[in-house]
C-alpha positions as CSV (number, residue, x, y, z in Angstrom):
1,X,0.0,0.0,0.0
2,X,1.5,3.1,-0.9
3,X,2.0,6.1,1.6
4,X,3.0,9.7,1.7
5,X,5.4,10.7,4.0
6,X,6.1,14.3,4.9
7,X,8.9,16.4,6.3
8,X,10.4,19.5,6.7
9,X,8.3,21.7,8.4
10,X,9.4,23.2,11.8
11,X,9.8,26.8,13.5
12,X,11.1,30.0,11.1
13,X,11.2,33.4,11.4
14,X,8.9,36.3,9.1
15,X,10.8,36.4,6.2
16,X,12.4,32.7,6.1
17,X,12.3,30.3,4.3
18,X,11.4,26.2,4.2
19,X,10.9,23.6,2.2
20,X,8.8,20.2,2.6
21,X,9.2,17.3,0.9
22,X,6.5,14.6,0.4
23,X,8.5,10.8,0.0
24,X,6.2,8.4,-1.7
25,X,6.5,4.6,-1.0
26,X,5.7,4.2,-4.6
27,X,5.6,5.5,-7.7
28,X,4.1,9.2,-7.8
29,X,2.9,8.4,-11.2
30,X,0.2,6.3,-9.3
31,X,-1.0,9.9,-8.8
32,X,-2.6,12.4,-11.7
33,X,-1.3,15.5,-9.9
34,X,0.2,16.0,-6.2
35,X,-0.6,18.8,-3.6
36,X,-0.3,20.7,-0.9
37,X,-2.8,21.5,1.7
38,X,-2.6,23.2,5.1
39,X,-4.7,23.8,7.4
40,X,-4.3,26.4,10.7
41,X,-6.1,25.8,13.9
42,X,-10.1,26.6,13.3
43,X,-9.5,26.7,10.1
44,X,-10.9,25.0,6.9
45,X,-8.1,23.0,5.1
46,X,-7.1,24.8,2.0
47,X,-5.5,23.8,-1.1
48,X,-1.7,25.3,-1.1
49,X,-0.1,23.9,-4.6
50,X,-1.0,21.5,-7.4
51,X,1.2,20.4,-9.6
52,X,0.2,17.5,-12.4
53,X,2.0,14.4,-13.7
54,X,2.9,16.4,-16.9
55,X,4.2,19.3,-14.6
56,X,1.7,22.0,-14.7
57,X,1.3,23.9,-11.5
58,X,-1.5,25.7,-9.7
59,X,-1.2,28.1,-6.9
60,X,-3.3,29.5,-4.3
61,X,-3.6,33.3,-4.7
62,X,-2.0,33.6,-1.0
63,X,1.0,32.0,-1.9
64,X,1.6,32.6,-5.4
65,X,5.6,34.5,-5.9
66,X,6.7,32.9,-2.8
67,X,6.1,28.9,-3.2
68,X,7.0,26.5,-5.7
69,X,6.4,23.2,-5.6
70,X,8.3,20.7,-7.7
71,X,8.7,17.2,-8.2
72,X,11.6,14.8,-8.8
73,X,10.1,11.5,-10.3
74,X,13.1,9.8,-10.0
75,X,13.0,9.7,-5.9
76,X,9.3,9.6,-5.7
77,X,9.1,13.3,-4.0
78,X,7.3,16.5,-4.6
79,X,8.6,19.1,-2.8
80,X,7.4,22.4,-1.7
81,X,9.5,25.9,-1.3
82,X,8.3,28.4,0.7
83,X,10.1,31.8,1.1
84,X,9.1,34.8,2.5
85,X,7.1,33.0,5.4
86,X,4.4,35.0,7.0
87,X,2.7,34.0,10.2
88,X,-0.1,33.9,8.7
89,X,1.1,30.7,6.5
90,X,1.4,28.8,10.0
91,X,-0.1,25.9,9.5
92,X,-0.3,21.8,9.2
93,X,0.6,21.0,5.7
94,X,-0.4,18.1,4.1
95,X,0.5,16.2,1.2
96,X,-2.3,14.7,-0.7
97,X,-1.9,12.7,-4.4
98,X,-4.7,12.1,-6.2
99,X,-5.6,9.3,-8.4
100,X,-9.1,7.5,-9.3
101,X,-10.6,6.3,-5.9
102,X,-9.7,7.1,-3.4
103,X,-7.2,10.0,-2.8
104,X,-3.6,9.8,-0.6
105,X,-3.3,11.8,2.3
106,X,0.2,12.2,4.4
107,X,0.2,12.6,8.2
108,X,1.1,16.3,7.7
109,X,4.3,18.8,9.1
110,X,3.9,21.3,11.1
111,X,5.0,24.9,10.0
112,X,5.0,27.7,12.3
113,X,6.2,31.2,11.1
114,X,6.7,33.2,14.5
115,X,9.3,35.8,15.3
């Protein structure tokens, strides 16, 4: 059974910068696309980044100029960049691939952007 494994995420200052990876225990062409979700505390989870098997991408308005997510087939990883960190992008992140059926969730990382 295939899983999705996070990492990365931890304390940073305004203005740093952090990058997640998502390890899958497969192949990531299982999946159609990959994301990135978050979710902060009493909030709805939101949908961060997208990117496709063919590598098109897909931002959310907050975080477009600052993230990029990426993917390196050869490892099994999308990964997510995130510079200029806000407080206001503290959060869980999640990975999430999505394929016919059921979608893939990852346990999530913690991100928390605090001076």
């Amino acid at each position: 059974q295939v899983q999705l494994v996070e990492s990365g995420g931890g304390p940073v200052q305004p203005g740093g910068s952090l990058r997640l990876s998502c390890a899958s225990s497969g192949s990531i062409f299982t999946f159609y696309a990959m994301g990135w979700y978050r979710q902060a505390p009493g909030k709805q989870r939101e949908m961060v980044a997208l990117i496709t098997s063919s590598g098109i991408t897909n931002y959310a308005d907050s975080v477009t100029g600052r993230f990029t997510i990426s993917r390196d087939d050869a490892k099994n990883t999308v990964y997510l960049q995130m510079n200029s960190l806000k407080p206001e992008d503290t959060a869980v992140y999640y990975c999430k691939g999505l394929r016919r059926g059921q979608d893939l969730w990852g346990q999530g990382t913690q991100v928390t952007v605090s001076s």
